[in-house]
C-alpha positions as CSV (number, residue, x, y, z in Angstrom):
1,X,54.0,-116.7,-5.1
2,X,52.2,-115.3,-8.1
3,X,53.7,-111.6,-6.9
4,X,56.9,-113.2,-6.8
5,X,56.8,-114.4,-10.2
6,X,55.4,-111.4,-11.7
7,X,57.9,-109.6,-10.3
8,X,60.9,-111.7,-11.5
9,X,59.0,-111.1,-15.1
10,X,59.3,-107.3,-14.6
11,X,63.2,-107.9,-13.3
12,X,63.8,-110.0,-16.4
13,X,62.8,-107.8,-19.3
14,X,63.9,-104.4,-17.4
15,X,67.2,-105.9,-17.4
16,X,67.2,-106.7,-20.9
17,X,66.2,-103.5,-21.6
18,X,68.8,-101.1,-19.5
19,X,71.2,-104.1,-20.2
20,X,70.2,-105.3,-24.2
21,X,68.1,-102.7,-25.5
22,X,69.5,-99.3,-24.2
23,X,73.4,-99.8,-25.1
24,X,72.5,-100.6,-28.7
25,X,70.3,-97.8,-29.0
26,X,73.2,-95.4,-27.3
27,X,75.9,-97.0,-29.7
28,X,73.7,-95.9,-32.9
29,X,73.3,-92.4,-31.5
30,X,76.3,-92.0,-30.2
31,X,78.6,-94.0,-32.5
32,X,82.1,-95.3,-30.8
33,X,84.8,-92.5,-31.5
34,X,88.5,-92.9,-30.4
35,X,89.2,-91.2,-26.9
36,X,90.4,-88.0,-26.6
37,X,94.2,-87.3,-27.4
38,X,95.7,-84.6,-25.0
39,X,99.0,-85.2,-26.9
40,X,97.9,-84.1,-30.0
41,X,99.8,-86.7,-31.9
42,X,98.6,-85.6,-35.2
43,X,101.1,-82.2,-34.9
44,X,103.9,-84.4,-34.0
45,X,105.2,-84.2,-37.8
46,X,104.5,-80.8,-38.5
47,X,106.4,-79.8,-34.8
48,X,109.1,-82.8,-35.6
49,X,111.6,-79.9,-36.1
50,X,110.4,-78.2,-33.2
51,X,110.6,-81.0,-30.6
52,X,113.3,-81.1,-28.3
53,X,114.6,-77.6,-28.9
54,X,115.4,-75.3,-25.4
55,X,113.3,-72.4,-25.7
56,X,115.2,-69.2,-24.9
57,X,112.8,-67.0,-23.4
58,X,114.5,-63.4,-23.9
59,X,114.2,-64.2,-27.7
60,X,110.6,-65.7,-27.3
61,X,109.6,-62.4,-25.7
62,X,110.9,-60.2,-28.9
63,X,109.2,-62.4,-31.3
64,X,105.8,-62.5,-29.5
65,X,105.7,-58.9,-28.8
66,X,107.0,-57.5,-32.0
67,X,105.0,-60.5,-34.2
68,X,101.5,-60.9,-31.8
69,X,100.7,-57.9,-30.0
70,X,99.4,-56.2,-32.9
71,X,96.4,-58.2,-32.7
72,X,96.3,-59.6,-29.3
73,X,96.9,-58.7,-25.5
74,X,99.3,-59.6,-23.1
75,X,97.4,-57.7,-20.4
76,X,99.6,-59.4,-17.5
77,X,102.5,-57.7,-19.1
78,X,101.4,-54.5,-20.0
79,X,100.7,-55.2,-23.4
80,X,96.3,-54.3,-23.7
81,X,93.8,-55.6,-26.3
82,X,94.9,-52.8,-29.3
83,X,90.9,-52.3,-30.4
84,X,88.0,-53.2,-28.4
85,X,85.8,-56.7,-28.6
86,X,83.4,-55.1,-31.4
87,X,86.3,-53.5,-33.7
88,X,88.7,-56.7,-33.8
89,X,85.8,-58.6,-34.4
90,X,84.5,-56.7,-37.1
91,X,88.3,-56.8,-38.5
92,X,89.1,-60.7,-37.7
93,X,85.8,-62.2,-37.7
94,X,86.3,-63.6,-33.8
95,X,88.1,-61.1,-30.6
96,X,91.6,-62.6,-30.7
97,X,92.9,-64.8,-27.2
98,X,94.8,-62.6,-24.8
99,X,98.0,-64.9,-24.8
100,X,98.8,-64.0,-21.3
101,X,97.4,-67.9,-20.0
102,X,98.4,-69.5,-23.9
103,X,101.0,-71.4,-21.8
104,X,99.5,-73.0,-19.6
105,X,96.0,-73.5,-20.6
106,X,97.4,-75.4,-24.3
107,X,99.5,-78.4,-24.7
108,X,103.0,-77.1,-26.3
109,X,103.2,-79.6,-29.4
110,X,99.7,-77.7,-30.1
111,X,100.6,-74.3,-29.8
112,X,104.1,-74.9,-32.1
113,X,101.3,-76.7,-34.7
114,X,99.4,-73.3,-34.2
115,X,101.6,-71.0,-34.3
116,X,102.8,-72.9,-37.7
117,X,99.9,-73.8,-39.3
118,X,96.5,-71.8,-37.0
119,X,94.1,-73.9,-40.0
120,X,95.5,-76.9,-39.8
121,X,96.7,-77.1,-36.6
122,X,92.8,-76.6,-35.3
123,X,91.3,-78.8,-38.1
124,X,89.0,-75.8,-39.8
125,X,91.0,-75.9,-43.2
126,X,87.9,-76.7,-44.8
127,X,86.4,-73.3,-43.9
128,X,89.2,-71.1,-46.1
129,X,89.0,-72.5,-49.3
130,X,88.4,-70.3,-52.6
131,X,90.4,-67.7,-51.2
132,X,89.2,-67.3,-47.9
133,X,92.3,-67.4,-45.6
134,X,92.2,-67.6,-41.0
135,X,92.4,-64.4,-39.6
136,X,96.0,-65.5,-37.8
137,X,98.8,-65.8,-40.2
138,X,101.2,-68.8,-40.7
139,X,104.8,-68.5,-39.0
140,X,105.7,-71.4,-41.2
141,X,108.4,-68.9,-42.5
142,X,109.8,-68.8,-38.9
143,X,113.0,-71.1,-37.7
144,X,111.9,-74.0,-35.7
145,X,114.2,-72.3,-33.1
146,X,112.6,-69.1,-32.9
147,X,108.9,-71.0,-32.4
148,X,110.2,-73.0,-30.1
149,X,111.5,-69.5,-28.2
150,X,108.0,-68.2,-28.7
151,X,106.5,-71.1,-26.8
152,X,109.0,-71.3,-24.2
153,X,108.1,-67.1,-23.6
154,X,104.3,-67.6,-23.4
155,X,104.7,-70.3,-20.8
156,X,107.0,-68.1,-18.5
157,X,104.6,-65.9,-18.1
158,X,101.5,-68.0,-17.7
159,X,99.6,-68.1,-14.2
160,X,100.3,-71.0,-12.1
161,X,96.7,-71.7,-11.0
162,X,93.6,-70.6,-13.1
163,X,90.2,-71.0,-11.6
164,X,87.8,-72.8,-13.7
165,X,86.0,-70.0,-14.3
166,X,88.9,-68.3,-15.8
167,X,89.7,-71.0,-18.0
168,X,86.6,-71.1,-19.6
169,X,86.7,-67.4,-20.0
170,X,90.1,-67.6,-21.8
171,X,89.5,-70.6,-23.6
172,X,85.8,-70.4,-24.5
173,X,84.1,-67.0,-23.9
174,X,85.7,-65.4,-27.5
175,X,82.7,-67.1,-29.1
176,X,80.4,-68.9,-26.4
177,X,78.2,-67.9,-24.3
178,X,76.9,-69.2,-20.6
179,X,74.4,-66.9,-19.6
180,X,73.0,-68.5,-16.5
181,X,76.7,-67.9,-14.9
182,X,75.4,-64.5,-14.8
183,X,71.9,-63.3,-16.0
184,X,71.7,-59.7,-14.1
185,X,75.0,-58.9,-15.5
186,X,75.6,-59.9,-18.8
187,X,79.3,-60.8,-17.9
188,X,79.5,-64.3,-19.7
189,X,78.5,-63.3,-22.5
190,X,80.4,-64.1,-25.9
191,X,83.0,-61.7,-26.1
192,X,82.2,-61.5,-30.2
193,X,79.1,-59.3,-31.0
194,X,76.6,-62.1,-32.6
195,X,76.8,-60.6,-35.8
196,X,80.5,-61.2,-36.4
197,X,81.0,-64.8,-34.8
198,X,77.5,-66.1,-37.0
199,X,79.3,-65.1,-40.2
200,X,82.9,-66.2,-39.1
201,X,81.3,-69.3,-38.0
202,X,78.2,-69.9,-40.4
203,X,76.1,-70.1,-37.4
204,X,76.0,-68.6,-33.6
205,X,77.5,-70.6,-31.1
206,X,75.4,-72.0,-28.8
207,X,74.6,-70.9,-25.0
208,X,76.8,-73.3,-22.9
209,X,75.0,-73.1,-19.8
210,X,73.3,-76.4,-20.3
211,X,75.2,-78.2,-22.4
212,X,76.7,-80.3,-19.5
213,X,73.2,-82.0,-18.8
214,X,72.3,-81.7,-22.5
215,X,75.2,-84.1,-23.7
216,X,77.1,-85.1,-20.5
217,X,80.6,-85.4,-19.9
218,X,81.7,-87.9,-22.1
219,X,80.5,-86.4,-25.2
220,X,82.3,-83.2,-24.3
221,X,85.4,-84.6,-23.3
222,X,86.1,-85.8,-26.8
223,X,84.2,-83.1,-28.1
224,X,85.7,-80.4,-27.3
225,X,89.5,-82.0,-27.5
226,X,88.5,-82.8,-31.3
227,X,85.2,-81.8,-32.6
228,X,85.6,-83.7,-35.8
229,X,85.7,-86.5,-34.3
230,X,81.6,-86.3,-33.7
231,X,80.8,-83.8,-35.8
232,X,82.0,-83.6,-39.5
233,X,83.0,-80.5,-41.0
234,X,81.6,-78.7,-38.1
235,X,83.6,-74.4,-37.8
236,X,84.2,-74.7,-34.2
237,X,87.8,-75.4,-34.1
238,X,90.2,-78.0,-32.1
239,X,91.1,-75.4,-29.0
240,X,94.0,-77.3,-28.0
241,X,93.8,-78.1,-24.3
242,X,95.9,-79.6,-21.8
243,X,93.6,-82.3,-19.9
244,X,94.1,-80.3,-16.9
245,X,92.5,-77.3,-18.1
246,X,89.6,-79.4,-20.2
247,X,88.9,-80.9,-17.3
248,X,88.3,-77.3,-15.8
249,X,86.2,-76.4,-18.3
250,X,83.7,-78.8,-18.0
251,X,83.7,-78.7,-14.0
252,X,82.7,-75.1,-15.0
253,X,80.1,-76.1,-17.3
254,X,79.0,-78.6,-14.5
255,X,79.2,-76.0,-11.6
256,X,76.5,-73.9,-13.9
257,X,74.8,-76.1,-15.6
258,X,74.3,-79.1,-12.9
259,X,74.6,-77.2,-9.5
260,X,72.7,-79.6,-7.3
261,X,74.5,-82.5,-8.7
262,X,76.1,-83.7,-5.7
263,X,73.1,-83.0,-3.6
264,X,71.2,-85.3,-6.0
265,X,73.3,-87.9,-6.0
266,X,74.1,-88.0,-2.7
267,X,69.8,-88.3,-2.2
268,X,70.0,-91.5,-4.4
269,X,70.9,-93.9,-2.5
270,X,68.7,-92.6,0.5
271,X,65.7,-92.9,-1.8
272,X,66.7,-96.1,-2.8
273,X,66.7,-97.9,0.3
274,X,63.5,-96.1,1.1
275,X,61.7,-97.3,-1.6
276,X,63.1,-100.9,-0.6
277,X,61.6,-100.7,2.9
278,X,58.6,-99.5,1.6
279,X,58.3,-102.2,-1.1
280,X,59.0,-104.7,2.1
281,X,55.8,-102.7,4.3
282,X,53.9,-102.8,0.9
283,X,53.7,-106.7,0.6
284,X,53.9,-107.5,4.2
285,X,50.1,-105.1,4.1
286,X,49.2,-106.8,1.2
287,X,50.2,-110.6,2.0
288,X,48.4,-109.9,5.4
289,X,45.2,-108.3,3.7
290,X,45.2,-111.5,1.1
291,X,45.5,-113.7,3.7
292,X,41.8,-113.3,5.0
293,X,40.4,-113.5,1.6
294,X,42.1,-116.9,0.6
């Protein structure tokens, strides 16, 4: 009986601990932030004139391709990256997107904001202050019709399906890199030379390939939809994502970061009962052994 009520003691105050204790401590370190917004209801105002416009896609085509390729590649329509990774970087700061998967991989109210507005739309208008201006111009000048054309043609010609993998590499790789994807072959690495994206960004991105087990899924999910939201001020901009493709991203950052994750939780609850029929042999030995002496 005295086991018994020891035991209940250590029940009692771990329960207060994982059930008192350890939410507090999670809510000051990770304070409460509102959930991520996939439909970017901030840009609803600035894309107001935007909204409910048919896109022609013949026009869209002529405005990307005489407006955008200049600085960035359609490679799925024949239109390649103008200079390499290195040079465009040295001239923009960060290797511009190839806008062949724009369509599908950002949420159109976002892309019209963009396309607008690149500063505000991605919340990094605190960086160009004092004369310091984004590397992408406004198309603020443009008619809401002919942006709404524009988005309309870079959704035609999106892919269907992506992989996860070549999500991330379209929507992250221009600046992050996830080195354990690849560590014989260098492939994942950041597309921007270090030099450039540390003093377009104040700072070098850091390696992704842990960042899944490092801050977990929830943090990223509202991270990487609005990085404001948790931290302040930070360069890394809003990217924009649909939830789809967010969601592929951090299955990618899961399937390198946390590859035996399904293996291990799949082992849990095998240990678990385990350790419950050995806890049962332990005190069944132990009650027998006590026996004699009492």
């Amino acid at each position: 009986m005295r086991e018994l009520k020891i035991l209940a003691v250590v029940v009692v105050l771990t329960l207060i601990t994982y059930w008192g204790v350890e939410p507090y401590a999670h809510s000051v370190m990770h304070p409460h932030v509102a959930p991520a917004d996939f439909t970017f209801s901030d840009t609803k105002e600035d894309v107001a004139d935007v909204k409910g416009l048919q896109g022609n896609v013949a026009n869209g085509e002529v405005l990307v391709t005489s407006n955008c390729t200049a600085c960035h590649s359609i490679e799925s329509k024949g239109f390649p990256q103008v200079m390499d990774n290195a040079s465009s970087s040295a001239a923009y700061g960060v290797t511009p997107p190839d806008l062949g998967s724009a369509g599908k991989l950002y949420n159109a109210d976002y892309l019209a904001a963009f396309i607008k507005d690149p500063a505000k739309a991605s919340k990094t208008a605190h960086k160009f202050v004092d004369g310091k201006v984004h590397p992408m111009p406004q198309f603020n000048w443009m008619q809401p019709q002919e942006i709404a054309d524009m988005v309309a043609y870079l959704q035609s010609i999106a892919p269907k399906e992506m992989t996860n993998k070549e999500v991330f590499t379209n929507a992250c790789q221009r600046c992050h890199s996830i080195k354990y994807a690849d560590m014989k072959g260098g492939s994942m690495a950041a597309f921007t030379p270090n030099d450039n994206i540390k003093h377009y960004m104040g700072k070098l991105p850091p390696d992704l390939s842990q960042m899944i087990r490092s801050r977990g899924h929830h943090y990223l999910e509202t991270f990487v939809n609005d990085p404001q939201k948790l931290l302040e001020g930070t360069a890394m901009p809003r990217v924009g994502l649909t939830e789809e493709s967010q969601a592929q991203v951090v299955a990618y950052l899961e399937e390198v970061g946390d590859s035996k994750k399904a293996q291990r939780e799949e082992l849990g609850p095998k240990f678990l009962i385990y350790l419950v029929i050995f806890a049962i042999f332990a005190f069944l030995w132990k009650a027998s052994k006590w026996r004699e002496v009492h």
